[in-house]
C-alpha positions as a Python dict, from the first residue, in 0.01 Angstrom:
ca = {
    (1, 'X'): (0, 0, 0),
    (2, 'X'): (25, -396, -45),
    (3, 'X'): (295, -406, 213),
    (4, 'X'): (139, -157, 496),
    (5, 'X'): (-219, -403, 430),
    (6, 'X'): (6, -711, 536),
    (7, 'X'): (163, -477, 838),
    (8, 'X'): (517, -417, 703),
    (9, 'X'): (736, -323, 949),
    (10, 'X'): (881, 8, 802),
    (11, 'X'): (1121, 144, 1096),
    (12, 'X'): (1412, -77, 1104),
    (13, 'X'): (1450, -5, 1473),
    (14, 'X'): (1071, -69, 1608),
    (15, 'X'): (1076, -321, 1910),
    (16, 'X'): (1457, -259, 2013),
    (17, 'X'): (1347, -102, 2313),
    (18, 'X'): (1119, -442, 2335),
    (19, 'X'): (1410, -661, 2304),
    (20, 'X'): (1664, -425, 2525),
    (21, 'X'): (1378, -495, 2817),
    (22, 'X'): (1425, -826, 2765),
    (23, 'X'): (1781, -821, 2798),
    (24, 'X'): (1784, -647, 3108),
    (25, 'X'): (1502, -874, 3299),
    (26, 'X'): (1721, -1162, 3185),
    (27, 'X'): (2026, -968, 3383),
    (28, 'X'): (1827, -902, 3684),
    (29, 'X'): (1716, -1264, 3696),
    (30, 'X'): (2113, -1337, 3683),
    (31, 'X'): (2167, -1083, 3965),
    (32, 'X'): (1876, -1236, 4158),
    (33, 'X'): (2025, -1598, 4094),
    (34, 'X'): (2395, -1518, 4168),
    (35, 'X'): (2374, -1209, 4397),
    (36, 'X'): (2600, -968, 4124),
    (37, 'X'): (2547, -824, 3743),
    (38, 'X'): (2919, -972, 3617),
    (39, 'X'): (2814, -1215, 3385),
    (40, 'X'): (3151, -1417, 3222),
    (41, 'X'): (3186, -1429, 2902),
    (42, 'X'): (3164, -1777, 2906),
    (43, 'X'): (2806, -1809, 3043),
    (44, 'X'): (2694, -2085, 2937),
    (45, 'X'): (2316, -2069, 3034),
    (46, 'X'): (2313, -1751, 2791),
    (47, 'X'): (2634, -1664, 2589),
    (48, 'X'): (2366, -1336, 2480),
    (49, 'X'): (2359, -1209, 2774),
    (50, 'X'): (2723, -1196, 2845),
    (51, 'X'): (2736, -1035, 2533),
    (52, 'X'): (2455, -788, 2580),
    (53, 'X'): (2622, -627, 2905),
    (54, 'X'): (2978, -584, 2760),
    (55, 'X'): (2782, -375, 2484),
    (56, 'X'): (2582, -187, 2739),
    (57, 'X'): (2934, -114, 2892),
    (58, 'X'): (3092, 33, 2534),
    (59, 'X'): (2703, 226, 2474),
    (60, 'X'): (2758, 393, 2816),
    (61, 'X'): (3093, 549, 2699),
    (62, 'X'): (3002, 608, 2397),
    (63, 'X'): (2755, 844, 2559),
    (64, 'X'): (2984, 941, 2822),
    (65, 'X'): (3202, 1090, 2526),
    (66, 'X'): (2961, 1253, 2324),
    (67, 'X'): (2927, 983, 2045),
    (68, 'X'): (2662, 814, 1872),
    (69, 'X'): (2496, 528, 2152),
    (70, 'X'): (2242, 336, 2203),
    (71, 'X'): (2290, 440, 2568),
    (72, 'X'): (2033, 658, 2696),
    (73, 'X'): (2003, 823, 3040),
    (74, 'X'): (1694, 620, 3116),
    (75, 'X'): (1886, 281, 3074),
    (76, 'X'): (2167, 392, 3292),
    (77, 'X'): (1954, 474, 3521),
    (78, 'X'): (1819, 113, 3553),
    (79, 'X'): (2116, -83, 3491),
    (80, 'X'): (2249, 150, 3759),
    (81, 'X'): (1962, 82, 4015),
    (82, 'X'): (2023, -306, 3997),
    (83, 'X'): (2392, -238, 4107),
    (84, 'X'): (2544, -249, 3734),
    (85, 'X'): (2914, -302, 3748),
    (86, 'X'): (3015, -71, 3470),
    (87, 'X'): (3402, -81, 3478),
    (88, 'X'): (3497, -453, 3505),
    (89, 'X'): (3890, -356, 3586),
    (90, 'X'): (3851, -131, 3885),
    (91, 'X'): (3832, 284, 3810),
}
């Protein structure tokens, strides 16, 4: 009771979807500054984010392959409708 009165937090996972948002405005204001989604890995402005999309890119086949992802069908969908390059190396 004390901890739900000073608005504990009980679900580990509450405001990932908050924070995944965030991640992807932050990519689409990188595509809308340099014209593509392929951040480097040594993006200076926001190591993060370079981070952030080679996840998205090991979530997405995770999912592809049956396995446990944080990859849904709904965030493929956007990543895919700002022109997400998903295979860095070509098919």
């Amino acid at each position: 009771k004390l901890l739900n009165d000073i608005g504990f937090t009980w679900d580990a996972t509450s405001g990932k979807g908050e924070l995944w948002m965030a991640r992807y405005e932050a990519l689409k204001e990188f595509k809308e500054k340099e014209g593509h989604c392929c951040v480097p890995r040594s993006y200076f402005d926001d190591p993060g984010l370079a981070n952030w999309v080679n996840f998205q890119r090991k979530q997405n086949n995770y999912m592809k392959l049956g396995k446990s992802s944080t990859m849904t069908e709904k965030r493929a969908k956007l990543l895919d409708d700002i022109g997400f390059t998903w295979n860095m190396y070509g098919d």
